[in-house]
C-alpha positions in Angstrom: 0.0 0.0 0.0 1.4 3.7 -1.1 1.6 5.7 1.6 2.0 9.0 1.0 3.7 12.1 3.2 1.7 14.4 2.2 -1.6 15.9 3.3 -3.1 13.9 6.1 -6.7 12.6 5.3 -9.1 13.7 7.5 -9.6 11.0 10.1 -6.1 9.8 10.4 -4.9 10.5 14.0 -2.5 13.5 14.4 0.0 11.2 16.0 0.7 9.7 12.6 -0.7 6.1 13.3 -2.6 4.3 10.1 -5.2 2.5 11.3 -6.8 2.3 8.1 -8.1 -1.2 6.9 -5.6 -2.7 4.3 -7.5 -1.1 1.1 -8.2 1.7 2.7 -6.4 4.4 0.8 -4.4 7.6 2.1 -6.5 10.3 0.8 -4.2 11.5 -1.9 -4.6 8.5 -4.0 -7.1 9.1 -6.6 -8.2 5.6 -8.3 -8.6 6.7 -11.6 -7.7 5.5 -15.1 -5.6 7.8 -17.0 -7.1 10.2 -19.4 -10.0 10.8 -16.3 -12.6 13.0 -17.3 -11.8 16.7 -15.1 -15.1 15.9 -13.9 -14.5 12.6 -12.3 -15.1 12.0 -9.2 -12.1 11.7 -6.4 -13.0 7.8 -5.1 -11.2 6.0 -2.0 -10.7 9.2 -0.1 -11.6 9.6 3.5 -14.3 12.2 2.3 -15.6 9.6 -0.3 -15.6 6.8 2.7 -18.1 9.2 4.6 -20.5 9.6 1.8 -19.6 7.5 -1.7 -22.9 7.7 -3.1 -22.2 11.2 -5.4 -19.3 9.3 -6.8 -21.0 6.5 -7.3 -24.0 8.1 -9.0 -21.4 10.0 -11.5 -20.1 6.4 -11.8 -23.6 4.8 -12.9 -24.2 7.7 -15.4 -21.0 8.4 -16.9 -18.6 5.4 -16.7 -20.9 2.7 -15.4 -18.1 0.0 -15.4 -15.1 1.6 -14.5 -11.9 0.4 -14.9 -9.8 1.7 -11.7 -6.4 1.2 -9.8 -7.3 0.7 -6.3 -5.4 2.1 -3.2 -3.7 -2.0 -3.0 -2.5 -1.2 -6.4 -4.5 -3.9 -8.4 -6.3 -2.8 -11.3 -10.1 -3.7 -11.1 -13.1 -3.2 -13.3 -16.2 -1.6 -10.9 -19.6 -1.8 -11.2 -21.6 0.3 -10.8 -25.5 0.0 -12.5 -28.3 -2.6 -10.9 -28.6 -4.4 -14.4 -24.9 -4.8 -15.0 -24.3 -5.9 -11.2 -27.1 -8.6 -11.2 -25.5 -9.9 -14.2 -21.8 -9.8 -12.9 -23.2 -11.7 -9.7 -24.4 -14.5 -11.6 -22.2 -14.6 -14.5 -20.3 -18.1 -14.4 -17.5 -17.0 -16.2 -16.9 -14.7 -13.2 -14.9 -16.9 -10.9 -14.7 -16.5 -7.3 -11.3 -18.2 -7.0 -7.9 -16.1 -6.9 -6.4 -18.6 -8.5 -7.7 -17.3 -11.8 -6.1 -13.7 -11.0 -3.7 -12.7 -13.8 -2.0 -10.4 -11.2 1.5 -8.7 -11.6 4.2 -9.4 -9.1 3.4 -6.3 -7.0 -0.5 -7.0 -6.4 0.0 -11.0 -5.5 -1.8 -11.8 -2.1 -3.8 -8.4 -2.0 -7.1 -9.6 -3.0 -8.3 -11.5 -0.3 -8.2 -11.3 3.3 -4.5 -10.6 4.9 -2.8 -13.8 6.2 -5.4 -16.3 4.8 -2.8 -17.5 2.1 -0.2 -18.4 4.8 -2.6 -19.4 7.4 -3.9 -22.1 4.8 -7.5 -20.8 5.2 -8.2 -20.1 1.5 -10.8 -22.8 0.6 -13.8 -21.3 1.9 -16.9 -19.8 0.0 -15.7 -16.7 -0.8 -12.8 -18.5 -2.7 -14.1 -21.3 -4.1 -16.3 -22.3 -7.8 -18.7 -25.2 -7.8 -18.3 -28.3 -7.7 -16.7 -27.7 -4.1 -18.4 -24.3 -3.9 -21.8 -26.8 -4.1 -20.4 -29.4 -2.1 -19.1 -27.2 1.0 -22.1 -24.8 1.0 -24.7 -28.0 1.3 -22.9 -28.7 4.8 -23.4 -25.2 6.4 -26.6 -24.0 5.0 -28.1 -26.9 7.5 -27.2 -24.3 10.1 -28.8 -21.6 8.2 -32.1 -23.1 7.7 -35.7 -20.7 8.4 -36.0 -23.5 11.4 -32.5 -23.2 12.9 -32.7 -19.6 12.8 -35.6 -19.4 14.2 -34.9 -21.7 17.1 -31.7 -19.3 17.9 -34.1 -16.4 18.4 -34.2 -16.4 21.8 -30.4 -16.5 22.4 -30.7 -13.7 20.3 -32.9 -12.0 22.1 -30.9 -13.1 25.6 -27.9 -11.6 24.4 -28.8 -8.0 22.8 -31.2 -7.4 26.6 -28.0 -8.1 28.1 -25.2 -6.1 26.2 -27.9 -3.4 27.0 -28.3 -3.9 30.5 -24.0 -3.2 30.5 -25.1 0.3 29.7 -28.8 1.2 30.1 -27.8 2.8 33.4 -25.4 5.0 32.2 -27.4 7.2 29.6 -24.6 6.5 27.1 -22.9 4.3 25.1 -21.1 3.5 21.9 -23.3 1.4 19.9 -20.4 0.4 17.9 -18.2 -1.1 21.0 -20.5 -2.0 23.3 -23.8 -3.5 21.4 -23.4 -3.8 17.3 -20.0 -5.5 17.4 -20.1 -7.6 20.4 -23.8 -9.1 19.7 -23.1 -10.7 16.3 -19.3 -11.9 17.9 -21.2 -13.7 20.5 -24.0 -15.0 18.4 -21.8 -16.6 15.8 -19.4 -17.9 18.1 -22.4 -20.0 19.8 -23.8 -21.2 16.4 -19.9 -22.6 15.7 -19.5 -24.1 19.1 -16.7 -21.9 20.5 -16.8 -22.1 24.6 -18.0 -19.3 26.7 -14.7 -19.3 28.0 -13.0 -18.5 25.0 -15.5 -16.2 23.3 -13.5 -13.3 24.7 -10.7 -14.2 22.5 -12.7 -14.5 19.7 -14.0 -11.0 20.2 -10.3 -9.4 20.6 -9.4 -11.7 16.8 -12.4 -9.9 15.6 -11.7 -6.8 16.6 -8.3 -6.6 15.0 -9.9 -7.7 12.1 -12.1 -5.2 11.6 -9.8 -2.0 13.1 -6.7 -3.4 11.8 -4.8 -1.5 14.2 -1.8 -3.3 13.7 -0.3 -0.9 10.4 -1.1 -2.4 6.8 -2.4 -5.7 7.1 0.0 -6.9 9.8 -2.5 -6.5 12.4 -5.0 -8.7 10.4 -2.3 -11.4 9.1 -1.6 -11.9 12.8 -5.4 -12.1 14.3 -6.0 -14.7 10.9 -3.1 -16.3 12.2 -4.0 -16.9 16.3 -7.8 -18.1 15.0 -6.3 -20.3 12.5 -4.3 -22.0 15.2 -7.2 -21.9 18.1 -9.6 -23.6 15.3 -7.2 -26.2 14.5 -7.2 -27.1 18.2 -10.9 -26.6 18.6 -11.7 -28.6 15.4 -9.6 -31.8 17.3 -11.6 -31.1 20.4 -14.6 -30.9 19.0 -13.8 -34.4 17.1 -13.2 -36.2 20.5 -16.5 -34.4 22.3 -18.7 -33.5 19.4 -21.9 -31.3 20.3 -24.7 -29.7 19.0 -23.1 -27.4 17.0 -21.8 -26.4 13.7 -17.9 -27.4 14.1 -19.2 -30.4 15.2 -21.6 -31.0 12.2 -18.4 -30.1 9.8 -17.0 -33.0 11.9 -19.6 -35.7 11.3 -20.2 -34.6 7.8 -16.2 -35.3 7.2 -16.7 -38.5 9.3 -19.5 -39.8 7.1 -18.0 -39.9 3.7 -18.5 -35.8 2.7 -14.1 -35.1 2.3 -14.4 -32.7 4.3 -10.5 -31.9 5.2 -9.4 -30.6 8.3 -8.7 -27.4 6.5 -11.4 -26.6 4.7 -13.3 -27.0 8.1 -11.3 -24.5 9.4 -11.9 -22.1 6.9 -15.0 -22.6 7.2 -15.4 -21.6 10.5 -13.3 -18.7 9.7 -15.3 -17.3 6.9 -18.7 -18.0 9.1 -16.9 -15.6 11.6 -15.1 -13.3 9.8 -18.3 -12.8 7.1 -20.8 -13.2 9.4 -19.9 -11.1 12.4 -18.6 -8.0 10.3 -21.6 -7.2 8.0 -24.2 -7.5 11.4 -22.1 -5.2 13.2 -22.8 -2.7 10.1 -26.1 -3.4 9.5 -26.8 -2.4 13.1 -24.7 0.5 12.9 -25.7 2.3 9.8 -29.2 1.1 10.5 -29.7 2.9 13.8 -27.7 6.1 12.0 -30.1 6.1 9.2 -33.0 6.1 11.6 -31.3 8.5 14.1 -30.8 10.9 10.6 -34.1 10.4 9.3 -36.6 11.0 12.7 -39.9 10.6 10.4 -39.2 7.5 9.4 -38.1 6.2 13.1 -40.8 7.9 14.4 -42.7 5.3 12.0 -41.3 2.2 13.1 -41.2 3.0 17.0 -45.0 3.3 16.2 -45.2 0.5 14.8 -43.5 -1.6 17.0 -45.6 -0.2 20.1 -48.6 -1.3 18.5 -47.1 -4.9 18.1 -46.8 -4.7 14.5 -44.1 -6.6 12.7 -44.6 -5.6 8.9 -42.5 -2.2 9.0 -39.8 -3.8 11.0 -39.8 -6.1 7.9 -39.6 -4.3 5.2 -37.5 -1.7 7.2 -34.9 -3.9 7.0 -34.7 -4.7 3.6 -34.9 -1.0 3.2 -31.8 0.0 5.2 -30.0 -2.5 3.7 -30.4 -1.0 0.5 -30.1 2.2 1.9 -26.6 2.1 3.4 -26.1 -1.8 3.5 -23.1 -3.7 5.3 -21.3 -4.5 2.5 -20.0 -1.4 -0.2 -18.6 -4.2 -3.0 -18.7 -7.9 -3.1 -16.4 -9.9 -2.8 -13.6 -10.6 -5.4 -14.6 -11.7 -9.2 -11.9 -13.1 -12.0 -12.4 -13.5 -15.4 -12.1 -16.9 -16.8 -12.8 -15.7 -20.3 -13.1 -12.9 -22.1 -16.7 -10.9 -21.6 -18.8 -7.9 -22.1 -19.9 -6.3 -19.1 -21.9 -2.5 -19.8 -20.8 -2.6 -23.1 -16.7 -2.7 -21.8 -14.6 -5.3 -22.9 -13.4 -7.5 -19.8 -10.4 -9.5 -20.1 -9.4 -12.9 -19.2 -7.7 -12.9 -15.3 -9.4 -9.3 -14.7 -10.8 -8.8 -11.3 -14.2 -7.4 -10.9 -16.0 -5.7 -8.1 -19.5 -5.3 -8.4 -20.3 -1.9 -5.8 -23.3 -3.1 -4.2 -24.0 0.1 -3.2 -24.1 1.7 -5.9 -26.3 -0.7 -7.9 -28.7 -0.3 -4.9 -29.2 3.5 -5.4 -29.6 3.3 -9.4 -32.8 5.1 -10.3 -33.8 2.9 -13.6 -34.5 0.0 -10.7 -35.1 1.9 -7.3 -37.7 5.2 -7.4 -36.3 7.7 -5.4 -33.3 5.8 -4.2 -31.7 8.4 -2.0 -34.6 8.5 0.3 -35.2 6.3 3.0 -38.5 4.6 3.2 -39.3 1.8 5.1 -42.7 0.7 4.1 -40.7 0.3 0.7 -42.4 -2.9 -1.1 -40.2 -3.1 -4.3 -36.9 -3.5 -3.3 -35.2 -7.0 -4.4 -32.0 -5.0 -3.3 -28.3 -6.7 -3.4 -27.4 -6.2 0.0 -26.6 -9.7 0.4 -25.4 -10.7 -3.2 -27.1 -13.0 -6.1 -27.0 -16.0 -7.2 -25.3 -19.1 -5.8 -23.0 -17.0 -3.7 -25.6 -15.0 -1.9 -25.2 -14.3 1.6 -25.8 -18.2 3.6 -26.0 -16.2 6.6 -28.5 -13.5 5.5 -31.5 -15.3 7.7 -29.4 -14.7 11.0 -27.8 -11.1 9.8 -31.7 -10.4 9.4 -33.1 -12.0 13.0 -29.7 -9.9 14.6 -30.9 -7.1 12.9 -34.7 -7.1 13.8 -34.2 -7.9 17.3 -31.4 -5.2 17.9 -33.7 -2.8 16.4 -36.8 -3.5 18.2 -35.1 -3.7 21.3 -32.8 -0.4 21.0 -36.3 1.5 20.2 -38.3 -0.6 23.0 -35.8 -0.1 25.4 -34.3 3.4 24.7 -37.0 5.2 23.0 -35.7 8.4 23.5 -32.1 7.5 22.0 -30.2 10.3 20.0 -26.5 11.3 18.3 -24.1 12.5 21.1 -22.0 14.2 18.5 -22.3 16.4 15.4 -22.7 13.7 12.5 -19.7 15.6 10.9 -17.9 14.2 14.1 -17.7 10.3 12.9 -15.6 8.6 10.9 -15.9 5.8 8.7 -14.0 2.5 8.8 -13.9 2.8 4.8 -12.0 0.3 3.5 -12.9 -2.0 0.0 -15.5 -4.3 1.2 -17.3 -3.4 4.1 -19.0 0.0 4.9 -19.4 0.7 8.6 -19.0 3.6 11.3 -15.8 3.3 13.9 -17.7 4.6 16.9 -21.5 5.4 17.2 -21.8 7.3 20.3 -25.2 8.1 21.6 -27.3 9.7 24.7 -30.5 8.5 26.1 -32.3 8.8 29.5 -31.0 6.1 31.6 -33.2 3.0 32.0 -33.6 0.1 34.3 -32.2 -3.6 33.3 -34.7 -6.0 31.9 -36.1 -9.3 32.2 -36.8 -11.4 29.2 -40.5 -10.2 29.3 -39.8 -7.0 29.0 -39.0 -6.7 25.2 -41.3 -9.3 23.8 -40.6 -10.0 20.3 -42.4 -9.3 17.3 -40.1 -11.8 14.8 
């Protein structure tokens, strides 16, 4: 990654430290092909991390698949229109595997997640084309099913009352730190079959993972490396004292004839974390920032929710997940032959990124897409992909979601911003799209019993 001496991004601490995630760019860097229009839009800049949809609607209009060197220094087609992202999404010649990168010296290892490679933790969905894409998804969605989900409900439930109660007396909190990261941590880590004991540690991992406060993917590359070596041990323990769990049904599955190897268990279990933690903790995040900006439409759904409706909370979802979703671009794409994508030319071993967030605000799909409306009926939105690599843990994201917001409106219906929104920063970064800190002010409340926020789900 280029780091630059000169101007410092706003955001960056004074003290010099980078804490930036490992795409995240210093602020000088424009990606931009050369011959950019003078009108182009500045993109991967701290100001476009705290609002990217101008750029992205220049992108949609003027240069809907964009061909862009990114802060890593790989070169990658983005884009940008609904039409042309459902299509990338599903194409099959679009290959999920890095394998089929046809990346220069400098860029090799700096399209996936920092330490996988070495940590051997490569073969999980994110990384992998059918027939094992098929084969390995079949295992886990068993944990993913409407029934399984809804069975977990009540842990659920048990765990967002009590990250509350932490801080329901104190009439402030950072939703970030101490409720939309820790839930989803906590939640996933049950579903795998970590031990209470060592949930902590898990949390710490995540955390690096996410800040990367370790410089330029060192940070990460270690945490990848600590998990990698705790679920190796777990995955043997788990083999000897199997439970009720999904670790344990990776296990059985391997036992029974499904060639299942140790390691693609593992990484596994690592992309079930690292995926399915990160994009809750945004959902969460830019949800209740979205409501907190936009007091008609909360005003809407705390209504609804008094009156023991369910069908806003719903479609409200959906809705801030097209809005400001979790996830700014999917996940890595190769070419495996040569294509035409928005009428540009894409060449075999090119990456693509579909930007998720932009397709979501493109006007020929969504009317009005800047607004935020959560009675919104039309909105087959791409917050959690399309196709055969479509979010497997969108049902639980969507139960964390629900019951974080009903109980955060239930329990703390006066809840407000405890700073100028001018005052937060954005993680930025490639993938994800999420706040650092979220603090907020409300009158202090009492801690709860389970009966106190009854559920609506």
């Amino acid at each position: 990654m280029n780091h630059s001496p000169a101007a410092r991004p706003a955001g960056q601490p004074a003290d010099g430290r980078d804490d930036r995630p490992a795409d995240q760019p210093t602020g000088d860097l424009a990606a931009c092909p050369a011959g950019r229009s003078a009108d182009a839009p500045e993109l991967f800049t701290w100001e476009f991390a705290t609002d990217p949809y101008p750029a992205y609607a220049w992108l949609r209009e003027h240069s809907p698949v964009h061909r862009t060197a990114l802060p890593s220094g790989v070169e990658a087609w983005l884009v940008t229109r609904y039409a042309d992202a459902r299509q990338a999404l599903a194409d099959t010649r679009l290959s999920k595997n890095p394998a089929h990168h046809a990346e220069p010296a400098h860029a090799k290892g700096k399209t996936g997640i920092p330490g996988e490679r070495k940590a051997e933790l490569m073969t999980h969905l994110l990384n992998i084309d059918p027939p094992d894409h098929t084969r390995l998804r079949r295992l886990v969605s068993k944990a993913f099913t409407p029934r399984r989900v809804a069975e977990f409900a009540p842990r659920v439930q048990e765990l967002t009352d009590r990250l509350i109660d932490r801080f329901i007396t104190e009439g402030k909190a950072d939703l970030i730190h101490d409720f939309a990261f820790p839930l989803p941590i906590y939640a996933i880590c049950d579903l795998l079959g970590v031990p209470p004991e060592d949930q902590d540690d898990f949390r710490d991992w995540a955390g690096m993972m996410i800040r990367h406060g370790g410089g330029p993917r060192g940070g990460v590359a270690r945490s990848v490396k600590k998990m990698r070596g705790y679920l190796a041990e777990l995955i043997h323990r788990k083999r000897e004292n199997p439970g009720d769990d999904l670790i344990s049904g990776l296990i059985r599955a391997s036992d029974h004839g499904e060639h299942l190897t140790e390691n693609e268990a593992a990484a596994m279990a690592f992309i079930l974390l690292f995926a399915g933690f990160e994009t809750t903790v945004n959902l969460i995040g830019n949800g209740v920032y979205a409501l907190l900006r936009n007091p008609v439409q909360r005003e809407r759904l705390q209504l609804s929710l008094d009156a023991g409706e369910s069908r806003l909370l719903e479609t409200g979802i959906e809705e801030l997940l097209r809005y400001d979703g979790p996830v700014e671009l999917a996940t890595w794409r190769f070419a495996t032959e040569p294509l035409t994508l928005g009428g540009q030319e894409i060449a075999v071993g090119d990456p693509v990124l579909v930007v998720l967030a932009a397709a979501d605000r493109d006007p020929e799909r969504f009317e009005d897409p800047d607004t935020l409306d959560l009675a919104r009926s039309d909105n087959q939105h791409l917050g959690y992909g399309h196709g055969i690599h479509y979010c497997l843990g969108a049902p639980l994201a969507r139960l964390e979601g629900q019951t974080a917001l009903t109980t955060l409106l239930r329990r703390l219906p006066d809840l407000r911003l405890a700073v100028e929104p001018t005052d937060l920063r954005w993680r930025g970064g490639l993938i994800m799209r999420g706040l650092r800190t979220l603090p907020v002010e409300f009158t202090p409340g009492a801690t709860a019993t389970r009966s106190d926020t009854p559920s609506t789900l």
